[in-house]
N, C-alpha and C positions, 0 to 999 in steps of 0.2 A: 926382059927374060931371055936365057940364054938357049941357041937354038936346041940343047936336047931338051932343057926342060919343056919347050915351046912345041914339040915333037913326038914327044913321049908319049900322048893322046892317043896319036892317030892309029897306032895297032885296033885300038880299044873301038873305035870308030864305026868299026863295021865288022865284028867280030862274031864267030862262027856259031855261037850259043848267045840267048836272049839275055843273058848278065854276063859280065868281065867286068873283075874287079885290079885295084891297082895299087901301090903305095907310093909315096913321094916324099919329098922332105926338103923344104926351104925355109930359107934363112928370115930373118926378122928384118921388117921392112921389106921384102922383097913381095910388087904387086904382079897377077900373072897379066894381064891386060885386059883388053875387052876382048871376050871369045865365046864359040858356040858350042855347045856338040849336038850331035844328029840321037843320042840318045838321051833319054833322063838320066839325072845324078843325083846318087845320095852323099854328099859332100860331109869326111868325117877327119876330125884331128884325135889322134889320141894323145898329142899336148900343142900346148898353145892354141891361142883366138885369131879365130879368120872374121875379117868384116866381109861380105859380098855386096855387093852394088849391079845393081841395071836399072835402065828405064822405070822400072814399078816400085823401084825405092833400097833399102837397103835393111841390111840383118847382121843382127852381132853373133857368132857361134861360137861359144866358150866349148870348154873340155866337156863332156857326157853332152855333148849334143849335137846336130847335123842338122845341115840344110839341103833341102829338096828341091831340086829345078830340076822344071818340064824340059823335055826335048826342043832344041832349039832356041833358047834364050841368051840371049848376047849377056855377059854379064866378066865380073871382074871381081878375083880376091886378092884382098890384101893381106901380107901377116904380121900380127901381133907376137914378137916373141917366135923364137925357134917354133917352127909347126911341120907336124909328121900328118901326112894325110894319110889317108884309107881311105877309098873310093867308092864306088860300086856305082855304074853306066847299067841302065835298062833299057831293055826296049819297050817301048812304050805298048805297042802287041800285046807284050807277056804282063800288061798291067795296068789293064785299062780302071782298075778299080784305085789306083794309087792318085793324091790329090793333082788337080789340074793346075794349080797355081802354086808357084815356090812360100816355103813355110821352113821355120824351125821346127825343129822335133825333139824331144829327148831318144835317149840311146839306152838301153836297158844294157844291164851285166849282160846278158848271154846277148845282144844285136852286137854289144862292141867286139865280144871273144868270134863272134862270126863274121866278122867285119876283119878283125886280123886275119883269121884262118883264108877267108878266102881269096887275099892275094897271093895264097901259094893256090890258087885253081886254076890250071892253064885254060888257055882261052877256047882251045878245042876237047873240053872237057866232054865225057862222052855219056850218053843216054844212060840213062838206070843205074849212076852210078853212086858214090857217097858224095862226089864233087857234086852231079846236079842235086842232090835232096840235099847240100848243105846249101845253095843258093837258092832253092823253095823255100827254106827256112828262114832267109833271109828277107825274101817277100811277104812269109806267113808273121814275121813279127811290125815288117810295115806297116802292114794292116790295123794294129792297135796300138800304133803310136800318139800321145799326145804330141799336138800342136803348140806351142809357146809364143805367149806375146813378147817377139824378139824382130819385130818389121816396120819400120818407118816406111808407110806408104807416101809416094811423090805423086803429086797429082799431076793432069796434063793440061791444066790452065794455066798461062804464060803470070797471067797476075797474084793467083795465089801460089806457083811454084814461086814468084819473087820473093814472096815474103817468107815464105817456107824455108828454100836458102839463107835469107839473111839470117835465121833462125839458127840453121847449121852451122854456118859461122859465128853464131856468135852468143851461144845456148847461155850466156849470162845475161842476154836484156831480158829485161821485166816489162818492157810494152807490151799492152793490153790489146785486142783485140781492137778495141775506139782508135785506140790512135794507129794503125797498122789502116783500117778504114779508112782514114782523115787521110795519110799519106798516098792511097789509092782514088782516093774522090769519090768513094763507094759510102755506102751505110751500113753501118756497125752490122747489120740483119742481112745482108746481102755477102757479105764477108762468112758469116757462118757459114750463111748455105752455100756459099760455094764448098766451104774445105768440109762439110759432110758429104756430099757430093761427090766431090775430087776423091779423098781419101776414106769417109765410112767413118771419120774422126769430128768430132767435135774439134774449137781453133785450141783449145783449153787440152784436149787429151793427145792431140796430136803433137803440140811444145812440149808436152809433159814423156811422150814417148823419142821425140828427138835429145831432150835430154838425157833420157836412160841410154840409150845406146851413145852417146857421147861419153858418158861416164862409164858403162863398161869398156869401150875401147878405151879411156885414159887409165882406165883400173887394173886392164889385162897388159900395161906398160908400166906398172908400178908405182901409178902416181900415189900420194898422201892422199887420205881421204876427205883432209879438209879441205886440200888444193881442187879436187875433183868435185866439189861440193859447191865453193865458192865459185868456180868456174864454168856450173852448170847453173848459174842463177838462184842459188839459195841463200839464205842469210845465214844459218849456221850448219855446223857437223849432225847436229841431231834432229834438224828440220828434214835435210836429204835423208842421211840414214832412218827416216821413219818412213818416207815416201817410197826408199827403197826396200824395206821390209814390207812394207803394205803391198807392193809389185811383186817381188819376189818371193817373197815367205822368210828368206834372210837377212842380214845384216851387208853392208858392201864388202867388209872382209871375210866373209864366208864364202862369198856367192863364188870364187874361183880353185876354193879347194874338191 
């Protein structure tokens, strides 16, 4: 990353009002690294798909929708496709009722238009003004945002993250649970409970969710649907496209308009 993009944060960092928000705009393929900030972030593209990655796993954020990470968490996006961010850094302070752990969320018509609006809010934006109640308003639709199953949890057991990656790379095997056990010296039933444990997933809905987020990042790069299909471990176009209607409520060519 290039030192102004790598830079550009640090106003925002410790800024004079409990919100500052931002915009930004990089290029496809371009990841920012692993980094922190001291405040939380409502992370928002008003086009293109960002993946995020840390420690606790990883999120696909397509268009109409944002990810939320806590203050403090090391993490890294990647971009899918030309992407325009829209920011918004909290302090954690002014919002202790906002969720503790990084999540997807959808983005309502009127959060995105206040999400544009408030990168024109300077960052010494002054009391009682239209700048602060349009950043209360900002937190007042937080508050009733839907969460999305859009999060591959990574567990922090050395034996079941192995298998879990091998998974990542390579979201076309169809090994079963037994034999992923066999190759560990473990029993089939000791293998589950570890990855309910680790991740809160069954071994069956955790592949099932590292696949989805494989396919929306191949999807939000313009792959064929069949390609993304058979590359995700399905036997046909209408096997996936059923499993991804049953997920999402759409079809895979819908899911990005």
């Amino acid at each position: 990353m290039s030192d102004d993009l790598s830079t550009r944060h640090l106003d925002f960092h410790a800024p004079a009002r409990p919100m500052a928000a931002m915009e930004i705009d990089y290029p496809s393929g371009l990841s920012t690294g692993l980094h922190a900030h001291p405040s939380a972030q409502l992370l928002y593209a008003i086009a293109g798909v960002m993946v995020v990655r840390s420690a606790a796993g990883s999120w696909v954020v397509p268009p109409n929708r944002a990810a939320w990470l806590p203050a403090g968490l090391e993490h890294e996006v990647r971009m899918c496709g030309e992407v325009k961010i829209r920011t918004v850094f909290v302090d954690p302070a002014a919002a202790p009722h906002l969720p503790a752990d990084s999540c997807v969320v959808a983005v309502s018509p009127l959060l995105r238009e206040l999400l544009v609006a408030a990168t024109a809010v300077p960052l010494d934006y002054a009391p009682g003004t239209r700048d602060e109640r349009l950043m209360a308003l900002i937190l007042d639709e937080l508050r009733v945002l839907d969460v999305l199953p859009l999060h591959l949890p990574m567990p922090a057991d050395r034996l079941v993250r192995t298998v879990c990656e091998a998974m990542i790379r390579r979201p076309d095997d169809t090994s079963k649970a037994a034999a992923w056990a066999a190759r560990l010296g473990m029993a089939p039933k000791t293998l589950h409970r570890l990855f309910r444990r680790e991740t809160g997933l069954t071994f069956g809905e955790w592949r099932q969710q590292a696949r989805l987020v494989f396919a929306l990042e191949r999807l939000a790069g313009g792959a064929r649907i069949i390609d993304v299909a058979l590359d995700s471990g399905y036997a046909s176009q209408s096997a996936f496209t059923a499993m991804f209607r049953r997920h999402f409520g759409v079809p895979p060519g819908a899911f990005y308009r």
